[in-house]
C-alpha positions in Angstrom: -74.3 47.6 15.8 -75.4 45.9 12.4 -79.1 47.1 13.0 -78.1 50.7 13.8 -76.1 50.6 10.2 -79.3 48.8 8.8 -81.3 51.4 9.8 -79.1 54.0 8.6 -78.5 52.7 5.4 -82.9 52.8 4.5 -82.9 56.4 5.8 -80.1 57.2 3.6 -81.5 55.8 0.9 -84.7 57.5 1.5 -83.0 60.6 1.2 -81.1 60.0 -1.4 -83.8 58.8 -3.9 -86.5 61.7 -2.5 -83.9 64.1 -3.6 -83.3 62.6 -7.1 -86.9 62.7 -7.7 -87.4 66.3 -6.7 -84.5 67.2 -8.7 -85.8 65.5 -11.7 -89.0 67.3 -10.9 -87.5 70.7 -11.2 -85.8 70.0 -14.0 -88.6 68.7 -16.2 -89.0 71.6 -18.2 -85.9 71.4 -20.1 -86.6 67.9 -20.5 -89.2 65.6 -22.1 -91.8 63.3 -20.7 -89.2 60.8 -20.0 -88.2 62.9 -17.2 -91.3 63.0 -15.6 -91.7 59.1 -15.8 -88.9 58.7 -14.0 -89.0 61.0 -11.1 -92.4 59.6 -10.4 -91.1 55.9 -10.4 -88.1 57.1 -8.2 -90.7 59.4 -6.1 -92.5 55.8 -5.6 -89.6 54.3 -4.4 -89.3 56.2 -1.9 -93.0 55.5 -0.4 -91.8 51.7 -1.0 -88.8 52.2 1.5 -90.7 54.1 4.6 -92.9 50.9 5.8 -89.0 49.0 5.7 -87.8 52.2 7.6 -90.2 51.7 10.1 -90.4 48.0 10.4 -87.0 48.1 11.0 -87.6 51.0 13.8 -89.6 48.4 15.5 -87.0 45.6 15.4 -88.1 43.8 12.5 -85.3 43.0 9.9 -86.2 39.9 8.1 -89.7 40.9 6.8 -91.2 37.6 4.5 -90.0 39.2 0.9 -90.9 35.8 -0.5 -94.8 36.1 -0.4 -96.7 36.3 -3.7 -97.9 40.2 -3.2 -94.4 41.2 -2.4 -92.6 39.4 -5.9 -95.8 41.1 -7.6 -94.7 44.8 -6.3 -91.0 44.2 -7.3 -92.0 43.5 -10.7 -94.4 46.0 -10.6 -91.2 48.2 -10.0 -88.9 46.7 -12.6 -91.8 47.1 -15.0 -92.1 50.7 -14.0 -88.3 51.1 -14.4 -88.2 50.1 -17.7 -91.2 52.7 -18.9 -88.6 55.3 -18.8 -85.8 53.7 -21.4 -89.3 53.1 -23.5 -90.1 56.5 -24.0 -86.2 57.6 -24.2 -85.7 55.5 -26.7 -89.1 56.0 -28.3 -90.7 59.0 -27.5 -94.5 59.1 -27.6 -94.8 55.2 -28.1 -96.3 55.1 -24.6 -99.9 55.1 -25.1 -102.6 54.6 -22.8 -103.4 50.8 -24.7 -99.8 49.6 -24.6 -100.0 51.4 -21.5 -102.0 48.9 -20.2 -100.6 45.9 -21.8 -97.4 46.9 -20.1 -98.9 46.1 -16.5 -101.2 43.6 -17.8 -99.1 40.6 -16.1 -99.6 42.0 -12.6 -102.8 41.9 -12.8 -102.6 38.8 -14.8 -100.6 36.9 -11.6 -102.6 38.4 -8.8 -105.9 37.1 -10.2 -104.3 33.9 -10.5 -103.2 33.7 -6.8 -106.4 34.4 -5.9 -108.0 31.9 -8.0 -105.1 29.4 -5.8 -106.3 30.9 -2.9 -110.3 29.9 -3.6 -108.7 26.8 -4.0 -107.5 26.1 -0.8 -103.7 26.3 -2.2 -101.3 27.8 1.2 -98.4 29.7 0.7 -96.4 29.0 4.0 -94.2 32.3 4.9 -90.1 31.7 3.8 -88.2 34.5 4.6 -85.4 33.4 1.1 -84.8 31.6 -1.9 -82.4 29.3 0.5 -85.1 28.7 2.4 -87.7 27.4 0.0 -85.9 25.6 -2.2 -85.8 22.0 -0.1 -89.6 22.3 -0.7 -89.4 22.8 -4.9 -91.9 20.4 -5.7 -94.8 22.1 -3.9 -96.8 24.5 -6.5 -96.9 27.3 -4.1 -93.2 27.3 -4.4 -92.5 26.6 -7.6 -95.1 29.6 -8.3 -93.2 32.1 -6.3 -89.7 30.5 -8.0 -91.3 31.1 -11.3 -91.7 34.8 -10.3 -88.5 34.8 -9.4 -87.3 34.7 -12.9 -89.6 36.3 -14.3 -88.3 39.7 -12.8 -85.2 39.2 -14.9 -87.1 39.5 -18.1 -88.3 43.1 -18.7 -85.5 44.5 -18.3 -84.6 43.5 -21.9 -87.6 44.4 -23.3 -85.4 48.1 -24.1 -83.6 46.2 -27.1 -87.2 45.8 -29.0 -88.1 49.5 -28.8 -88.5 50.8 -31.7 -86.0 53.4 -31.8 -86.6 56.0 -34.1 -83.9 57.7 -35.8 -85.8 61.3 -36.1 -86.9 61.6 -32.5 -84.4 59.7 -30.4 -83.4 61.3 -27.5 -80.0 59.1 -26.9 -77.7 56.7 -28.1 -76.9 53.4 -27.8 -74.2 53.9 -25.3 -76.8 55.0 -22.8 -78.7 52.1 -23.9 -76.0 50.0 -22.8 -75.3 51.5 -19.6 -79.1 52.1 -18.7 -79.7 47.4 -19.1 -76.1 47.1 -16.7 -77.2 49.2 -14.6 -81.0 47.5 -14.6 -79.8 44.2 -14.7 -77.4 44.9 -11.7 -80.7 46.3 -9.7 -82.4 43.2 -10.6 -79.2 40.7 -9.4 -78.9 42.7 -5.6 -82.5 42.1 -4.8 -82.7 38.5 -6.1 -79.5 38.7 -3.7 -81.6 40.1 -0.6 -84.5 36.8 -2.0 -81.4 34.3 -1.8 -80.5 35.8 1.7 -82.6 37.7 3.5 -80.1 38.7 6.1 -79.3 42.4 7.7 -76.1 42.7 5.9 -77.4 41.6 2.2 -80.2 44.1 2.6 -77.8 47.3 3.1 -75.5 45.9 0.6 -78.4 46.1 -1.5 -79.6 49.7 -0.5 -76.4 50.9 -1.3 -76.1 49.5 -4.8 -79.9 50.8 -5.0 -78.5 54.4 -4.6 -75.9 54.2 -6.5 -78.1 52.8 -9.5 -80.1 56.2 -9.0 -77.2 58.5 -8.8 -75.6 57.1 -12.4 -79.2 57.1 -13.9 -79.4 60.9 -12.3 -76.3 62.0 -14.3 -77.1 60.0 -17.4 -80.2 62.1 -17.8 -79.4 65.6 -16.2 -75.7 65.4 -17.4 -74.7 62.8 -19.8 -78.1 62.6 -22.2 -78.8 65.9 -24.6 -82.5 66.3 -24.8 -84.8 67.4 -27.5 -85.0 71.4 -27.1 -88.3 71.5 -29.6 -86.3 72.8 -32.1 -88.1 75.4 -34.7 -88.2 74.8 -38.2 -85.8 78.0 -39.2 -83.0 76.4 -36.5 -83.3 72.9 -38.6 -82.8 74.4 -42.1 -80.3 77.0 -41.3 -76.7 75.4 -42.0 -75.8 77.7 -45.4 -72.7 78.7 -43.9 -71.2 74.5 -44.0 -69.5 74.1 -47.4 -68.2 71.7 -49.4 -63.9 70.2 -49.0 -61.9 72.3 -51.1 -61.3 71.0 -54.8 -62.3 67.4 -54.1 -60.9 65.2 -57.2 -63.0 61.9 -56.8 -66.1 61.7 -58.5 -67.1 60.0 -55.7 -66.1 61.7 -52.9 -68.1 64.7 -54.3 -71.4 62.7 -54.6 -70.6 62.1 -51.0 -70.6 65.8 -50.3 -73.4 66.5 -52.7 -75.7 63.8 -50.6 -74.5 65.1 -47.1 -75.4 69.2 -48.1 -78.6 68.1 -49.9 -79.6 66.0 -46.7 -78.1 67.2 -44.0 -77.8 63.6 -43.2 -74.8 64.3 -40.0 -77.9 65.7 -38.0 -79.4 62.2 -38.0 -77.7 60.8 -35.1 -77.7 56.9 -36.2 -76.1 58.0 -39.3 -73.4 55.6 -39.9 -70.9 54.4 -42.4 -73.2 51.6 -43.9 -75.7 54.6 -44.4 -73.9 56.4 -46.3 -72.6 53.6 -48.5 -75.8 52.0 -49.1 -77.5 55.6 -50.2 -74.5 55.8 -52.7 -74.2 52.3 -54.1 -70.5 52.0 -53.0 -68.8 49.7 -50.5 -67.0 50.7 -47.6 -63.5 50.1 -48.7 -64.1 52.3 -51.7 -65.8 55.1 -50.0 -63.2 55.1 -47.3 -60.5 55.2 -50.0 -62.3 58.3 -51.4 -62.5 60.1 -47.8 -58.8 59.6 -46.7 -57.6 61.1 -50.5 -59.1 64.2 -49.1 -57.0 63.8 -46.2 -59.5 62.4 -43.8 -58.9 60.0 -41.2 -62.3 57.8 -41.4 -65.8 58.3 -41.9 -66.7 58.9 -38.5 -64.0 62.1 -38.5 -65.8 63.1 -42.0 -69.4 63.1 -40.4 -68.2 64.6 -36.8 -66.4 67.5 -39.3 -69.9 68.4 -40.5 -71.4 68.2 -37.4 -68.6 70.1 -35.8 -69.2 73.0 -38.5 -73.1 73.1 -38.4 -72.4 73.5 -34.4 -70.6 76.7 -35.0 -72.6 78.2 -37.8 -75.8 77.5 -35.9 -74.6 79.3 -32.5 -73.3 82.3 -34.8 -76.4 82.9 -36.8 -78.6 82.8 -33.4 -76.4 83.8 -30.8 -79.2 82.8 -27.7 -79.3 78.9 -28.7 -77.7 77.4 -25.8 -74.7 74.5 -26.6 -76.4 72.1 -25.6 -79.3 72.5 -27.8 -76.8 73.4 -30.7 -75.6 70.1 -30.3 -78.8 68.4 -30.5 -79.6 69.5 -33.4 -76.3 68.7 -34.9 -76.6 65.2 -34.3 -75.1 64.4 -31.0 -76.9 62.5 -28.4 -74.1 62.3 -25.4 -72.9 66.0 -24.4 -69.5 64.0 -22.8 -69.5 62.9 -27.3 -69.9 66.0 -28.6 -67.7 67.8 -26.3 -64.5 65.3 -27.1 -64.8 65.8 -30.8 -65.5 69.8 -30.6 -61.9 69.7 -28.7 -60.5 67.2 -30.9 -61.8 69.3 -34.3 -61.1 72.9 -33.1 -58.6 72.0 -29.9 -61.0 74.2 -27.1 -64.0 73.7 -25.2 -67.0 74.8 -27.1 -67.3 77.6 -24.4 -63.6 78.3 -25.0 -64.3 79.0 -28.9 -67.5 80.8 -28.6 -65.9 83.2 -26.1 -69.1 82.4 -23.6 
């Protein structure tokens, strides 16, 4: 009964990540090269699953996952994975040189186990962690052990991007979720190393698909995209004005600096920013915001953004609302719709009458 549900679980699984990948393939266009990335490395995943489909077709359900070539293709994988956050976070830092660099340690530890190999060193078949681990002291297993850790490493590689304020494609909410969710993947399959048994491995499947569905949504749903916005559609925001009859000498450098710049369309625009281009503190240039009857910063800047939305969609009426958004300054689609409603009390579609 366990091996029917085992067998069940990998075809599922199948299904579900061929289907992501063809969906991210046919949504590319409104997308960046991001996308691409990762509906090839899902699309991969998929050909990695249908020789488990099959050995478990035959009656094979404990298949040696601890052998050198197999740790080397599951970082291969989490290496792959973590190309997409890369070029997310950073688009166009992927070259073909760092490219190259990137995988460089797979190639760097097969060439080594080859060299063991010439060497005479065996690497006797264990089917888990569990099972190696009376035999530590031996190189070959302390060499596969050191693998072992090492696949818990690049997923945290994503916090030394360089993330560029200009050309972001995200915030750093979907940073945060996009490492859980990796370092999750990572913890089920050193799980399925540590126990290889039939019921670890469709516990692991199923956390596997449910990894692909939330990364799915985060970038077809939750994550606004760069539309290749013209040069007219970045300058045009004449119809945003400045408070009515501000009083503080500060607070109207403060508007001064936001119309010159447009500084709310830069999406890591913060209050630290805006005190550090004015020479202020925080307390102070709070102060100045709530005499204006402000709540915070943060409801100042989304006030601008909120009213460059609205003056962008009515001076070119085909922009879609999520592209409006982008160039407003919002990154998260769920973000931008809460404070629309929260500054105007409607759905964006609601206001627009679309």
């Amino acid at each position: 009964m366990l091996e029917n549900f085992y067998i069940a679980t990998i075809y599922t699984a199948l299904v579900v990540m061929f289907l992501s990948s063809a969906i991210l393939f046919a949504f590319h266009k409104s997308g960046d090269r991001s996308r691409i990335i990762l509906a090839a490395i899902v699309a991969f995943s998929v050909f990695n699953y249908i020789p488990v489909l099959f050995d478990a077709l035959n009656g094979t359900f404990q298949v040696p996952v601890m052998s050198v070539p197999r740790l080397t293709l599951a970082l291969f994988m989490i290496l792959s994975y973590t190309l997409y956050p890369i070029e997310v976070i950073s688009p166009g830092w992927l070259n073909f040189k760092r490219l190259l660099l990137w995988y460089a340690p797979i190639a760097v530890i097969l060439i080594f186990y080859r060299v063991t190999l010439l060497f005479g060193v065996e690497y006797p078949v264990y089917s888990s962690i569990v099972e190696m681990l009376p035999h530590y002291a031996d190189f070959n297993v302390a060499f596969r052990l050191l693998l072992c850790i090492i696949l818990c490493l690049p997923i945290f590689f994503i916090f030394y991007i360089p993330y560029t304020r200009k050309y972001n494609n995200t915030d750093r909410t979907w940073m945060r979720v996009y490492v859980i969710s990796g370092i999750i993947d990572v913890l089920s399959y050193l799980m399925i190393l540590a126990y290889h048994t039939p019921s670890v491995s469709i516990l692991y499947f199923h956390c596997t698909m449910a990894i692909t569905a939330l990364r799915l949504y985060m970038e077809l749903v939750y994550r606004i995209v760069d539309k290749n916005v013209t040069n007219d559609e970045l300058i045009s925001s004449n119809n945003i004005q400045l408070s009515q009859e501000p009083s503080n000498g500060l607070f109207i450098r403060l508007e001064r600096y936001m119309l010159d710049n447009q500084i709310w369309r830069n999406p890591d625009l913060s209050e630290g920013m805006l005190v550090q281009a004015l020479g202020t503190n925080r307390t102070t240039l709070a102060k100045a915001v709530r005499e204006q009857g402000v709540d915070s910063i943060s409801s100042y800047i989304n006030k601008y953004r909120i009213q460059d939305f609205i003056s962008l969609l009515k001076d070119h009426p085909r922009m879609s609302i999520k592209e409006a958004f982008y160039i407003c300054g919002y990154r998260s689609r769920a973000t931008a719709q809460r404070n629309f409603r929260s500054v105007t009390g409607k759905t964006p579609s609601e206001y627009l009458g679309r």
